[in-house]
C-alpha positions as CSV (number, residue, x, y, z in Angstrom):
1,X,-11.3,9.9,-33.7
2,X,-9.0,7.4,-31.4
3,X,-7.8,4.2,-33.2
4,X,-9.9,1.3,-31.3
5,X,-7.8,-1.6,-32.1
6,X,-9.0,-4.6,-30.1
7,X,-6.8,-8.0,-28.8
8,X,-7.8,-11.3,-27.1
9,X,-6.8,-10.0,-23.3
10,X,-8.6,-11.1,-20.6
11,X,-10.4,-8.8,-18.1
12,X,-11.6,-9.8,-14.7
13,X,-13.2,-7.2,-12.4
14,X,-12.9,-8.2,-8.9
15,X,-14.9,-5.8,-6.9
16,X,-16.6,-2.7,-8.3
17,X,-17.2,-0.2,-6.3
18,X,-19.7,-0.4,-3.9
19,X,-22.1,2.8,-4.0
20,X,-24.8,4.3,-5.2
21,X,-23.8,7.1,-7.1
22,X,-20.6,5.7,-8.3
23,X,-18.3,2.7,-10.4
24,X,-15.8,1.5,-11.3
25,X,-14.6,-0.3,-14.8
26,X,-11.5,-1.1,-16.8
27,X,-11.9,-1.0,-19.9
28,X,-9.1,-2.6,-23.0
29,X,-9.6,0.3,-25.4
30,X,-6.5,-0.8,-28.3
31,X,-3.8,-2.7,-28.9
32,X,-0.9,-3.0,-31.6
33,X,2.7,-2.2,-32.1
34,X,4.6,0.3,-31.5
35,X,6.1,2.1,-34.6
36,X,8.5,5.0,-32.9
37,X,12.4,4.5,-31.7
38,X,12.9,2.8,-29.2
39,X,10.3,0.7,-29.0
40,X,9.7,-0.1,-33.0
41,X,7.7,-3.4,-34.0
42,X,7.5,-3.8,-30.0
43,X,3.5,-4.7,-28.7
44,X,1.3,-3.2,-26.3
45,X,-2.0,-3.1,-24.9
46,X,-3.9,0.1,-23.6
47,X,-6.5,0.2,-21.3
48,X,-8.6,3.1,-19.9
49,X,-10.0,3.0,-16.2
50,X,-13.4,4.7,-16.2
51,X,-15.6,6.0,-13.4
52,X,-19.6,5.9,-13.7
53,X,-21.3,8.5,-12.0
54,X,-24.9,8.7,-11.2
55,X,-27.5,11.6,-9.6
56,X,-25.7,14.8,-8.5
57,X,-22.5,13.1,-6.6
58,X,-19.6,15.1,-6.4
59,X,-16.9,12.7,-7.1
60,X,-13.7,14.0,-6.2
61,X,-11.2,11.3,-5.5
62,X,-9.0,8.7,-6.3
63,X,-5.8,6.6,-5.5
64,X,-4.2,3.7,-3.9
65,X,-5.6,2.0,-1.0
66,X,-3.7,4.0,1.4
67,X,-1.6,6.9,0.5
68,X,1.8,5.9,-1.5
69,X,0.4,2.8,-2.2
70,X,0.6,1.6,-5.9
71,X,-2.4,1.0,-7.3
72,X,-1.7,-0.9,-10.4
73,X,1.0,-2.9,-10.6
74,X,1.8,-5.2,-13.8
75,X,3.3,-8.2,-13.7
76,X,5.6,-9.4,-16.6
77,X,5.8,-6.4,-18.5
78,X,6.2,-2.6,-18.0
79,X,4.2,0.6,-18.2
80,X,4.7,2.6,-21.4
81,X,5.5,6.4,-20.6
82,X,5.7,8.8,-23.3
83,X,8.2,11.4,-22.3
84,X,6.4,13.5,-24.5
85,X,3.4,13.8,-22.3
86,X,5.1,13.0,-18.9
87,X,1.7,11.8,-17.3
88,X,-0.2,14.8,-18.9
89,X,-2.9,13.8,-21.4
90,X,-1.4,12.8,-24.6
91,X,-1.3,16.2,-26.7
92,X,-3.4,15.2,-29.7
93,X,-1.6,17.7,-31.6
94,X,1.0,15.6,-31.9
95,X,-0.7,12.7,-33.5
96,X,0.1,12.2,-36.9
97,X,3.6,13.8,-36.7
98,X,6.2,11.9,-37.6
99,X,8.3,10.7,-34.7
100,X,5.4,11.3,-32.9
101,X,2.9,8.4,-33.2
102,X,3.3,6.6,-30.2
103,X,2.5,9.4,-27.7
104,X,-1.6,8.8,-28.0
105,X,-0.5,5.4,-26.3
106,X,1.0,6.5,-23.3
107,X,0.2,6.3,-19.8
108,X,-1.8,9.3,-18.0
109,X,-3.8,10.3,-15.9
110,X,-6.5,13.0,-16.6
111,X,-10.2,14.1,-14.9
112,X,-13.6,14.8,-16.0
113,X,-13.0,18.3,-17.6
114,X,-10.1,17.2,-19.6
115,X,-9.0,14.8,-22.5
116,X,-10.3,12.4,-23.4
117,X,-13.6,13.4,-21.6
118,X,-13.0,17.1,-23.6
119,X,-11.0,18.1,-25.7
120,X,-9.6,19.9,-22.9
121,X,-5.5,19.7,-22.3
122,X,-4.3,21.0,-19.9
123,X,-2.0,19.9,-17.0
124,X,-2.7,16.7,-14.9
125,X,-5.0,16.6,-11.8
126,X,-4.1,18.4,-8.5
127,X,-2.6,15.8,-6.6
128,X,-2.0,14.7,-2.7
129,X,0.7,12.5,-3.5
130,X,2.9,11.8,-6.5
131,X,3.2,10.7,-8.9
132,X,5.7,8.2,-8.2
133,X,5.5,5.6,-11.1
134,X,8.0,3.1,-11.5
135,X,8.2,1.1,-14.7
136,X,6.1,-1.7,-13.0
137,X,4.1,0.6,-10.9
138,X,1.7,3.5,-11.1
139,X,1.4,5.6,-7.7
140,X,-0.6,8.6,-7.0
141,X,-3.5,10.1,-5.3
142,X,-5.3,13.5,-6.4
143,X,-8.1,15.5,-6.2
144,X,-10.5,16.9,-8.3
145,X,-12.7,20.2,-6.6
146,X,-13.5,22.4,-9.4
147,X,-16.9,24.6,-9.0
148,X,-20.0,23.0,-9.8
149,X,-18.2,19.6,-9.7
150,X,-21.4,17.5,-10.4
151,X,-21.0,16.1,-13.7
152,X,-23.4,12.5,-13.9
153,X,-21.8,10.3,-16.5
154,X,-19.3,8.1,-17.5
155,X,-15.9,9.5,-17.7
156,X,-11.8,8.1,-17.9
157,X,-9.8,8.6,-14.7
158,X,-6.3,7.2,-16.3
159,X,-4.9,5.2,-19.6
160,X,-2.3,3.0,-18.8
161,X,-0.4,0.9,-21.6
162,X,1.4,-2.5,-21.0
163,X,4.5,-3.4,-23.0
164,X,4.3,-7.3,-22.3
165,X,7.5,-9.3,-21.6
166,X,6.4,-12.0,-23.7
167,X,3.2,-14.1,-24.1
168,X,2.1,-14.4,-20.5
169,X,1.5,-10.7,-18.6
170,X,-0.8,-9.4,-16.1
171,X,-1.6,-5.9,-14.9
172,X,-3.6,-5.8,-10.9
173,X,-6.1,-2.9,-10.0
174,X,-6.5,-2.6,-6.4
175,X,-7.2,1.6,-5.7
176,X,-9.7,3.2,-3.7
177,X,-12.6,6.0,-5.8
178,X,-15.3,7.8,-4.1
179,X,-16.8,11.7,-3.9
180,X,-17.5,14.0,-1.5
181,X,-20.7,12.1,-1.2
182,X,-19.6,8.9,-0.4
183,X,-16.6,7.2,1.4
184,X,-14.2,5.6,-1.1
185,X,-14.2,2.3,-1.5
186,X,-12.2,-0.7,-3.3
187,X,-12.2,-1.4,-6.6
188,X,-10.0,-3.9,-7.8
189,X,-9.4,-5.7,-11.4
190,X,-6.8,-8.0,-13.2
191,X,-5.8,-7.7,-16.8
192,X,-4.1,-9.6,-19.3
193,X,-3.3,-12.6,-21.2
194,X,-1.9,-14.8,-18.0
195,X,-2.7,-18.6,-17.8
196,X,-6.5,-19.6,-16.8
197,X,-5.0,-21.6,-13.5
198,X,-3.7,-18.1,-12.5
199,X,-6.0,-15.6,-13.8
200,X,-8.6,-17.9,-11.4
201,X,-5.9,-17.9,-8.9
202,X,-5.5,-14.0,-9.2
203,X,-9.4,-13.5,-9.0
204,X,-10.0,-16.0,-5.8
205,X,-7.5,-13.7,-4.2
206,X,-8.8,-10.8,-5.2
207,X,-12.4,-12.3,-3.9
208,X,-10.9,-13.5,-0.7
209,X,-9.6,-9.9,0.2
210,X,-12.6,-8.1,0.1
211,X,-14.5,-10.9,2.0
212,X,-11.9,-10.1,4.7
213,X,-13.0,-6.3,4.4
């Protein structure tokens, strides 16, 4: 069973996505230090971003607003990439091992038929482009099309884990997930532990771009 260790971070969702048959929704799943080299005694927080899908949609996609485009970005911190799982679902294997403790924290992403959904591991999603991650940035689009894709539920699209700077940090959402059913549309979130003044700021700017869409 995962460790669920919970922090004070605040979690605004800006726009969910707007269809019937599916949504959007970060979700802050642990936080703590880390206890491997490099990073000893250093803290993070983890957060999984999870797609709800409803009826018999085949949902099949997922990505930056337009192709290349980051679709989280963090701000006053950096993304924490275990070189052990290099964007693959963390190998749970591992866990336990010594020198190995960090790697269920790292950043990933991962589909409906595989961990932490199952207990499936096998390599990352098909995708159209990427990934390009940068420290600050996560980029990539991909595809999932296996047969029989219609799987109602709520399942994790991507972890991604935030090594702050220092007190004040904030991680900003703004991709695109649909299916074959629908046509994808925004969803959009901030994260963190920022000041109120400019988590409100964040989310009135978040609020003004989708009015503009």
């Amino acid at each position: 069973m995962r460790r669920q260790l919970f922090a004070m971070a605040s979690v605004v969702v800006i726009g969910a996505v707007a269809s019937a048959d599916i949504t959007g929704s970060v979700v802050h799943t642990a936080s703590g230090t880390f206890i491997n080299a490099p990073n000893i005694g250093v803290p993070f927080e983890t957060y999984e971003l999870q797609v709800t899908v409803t009826g018999d949609d085949a949902w099949t996609v997922a990505g930056g607003p337009t192709v290349g485009a980051p679709w989280v970005t963090v701000s006053g911190g950096t993304f924490y990439q275990n070189l052990a799982s290099d964007m693959n679902p963390p190998n749970i294997s591992l866990w336990g091992w010594l020198g190995f403790e960090d790697v269920e924290w790292t950043s990933f992403y991962t589909t409906h038929m595989l961990f932490p959904n199952t207990g499936a591991l096998l390599p990352s999603p098909g995708f159209a482009y990427g990934p390009a991650d940068t420290d600050t940035a996560l980029v990539a689009d991909w595809f999932w099309t296996p047969d029989g894709n219609y799987y109602p539920g709520t399942f994790t699209i991507a972890q991604f884990t935030v090594i702050p700077d220092g007190d004040e940090w904030w991680a900003t959402g703004n991709m695109l997930i649909g299916s074959l059913e629908t046509t994808p549309q925004p969803f959009e979130f901030v994260v963190g532990v920022p000041e109120p003044v400019s988590l409100a700021l964040l989310a009135l700017t978040g609020l003004a771009l989708l009015r503009r869409r």
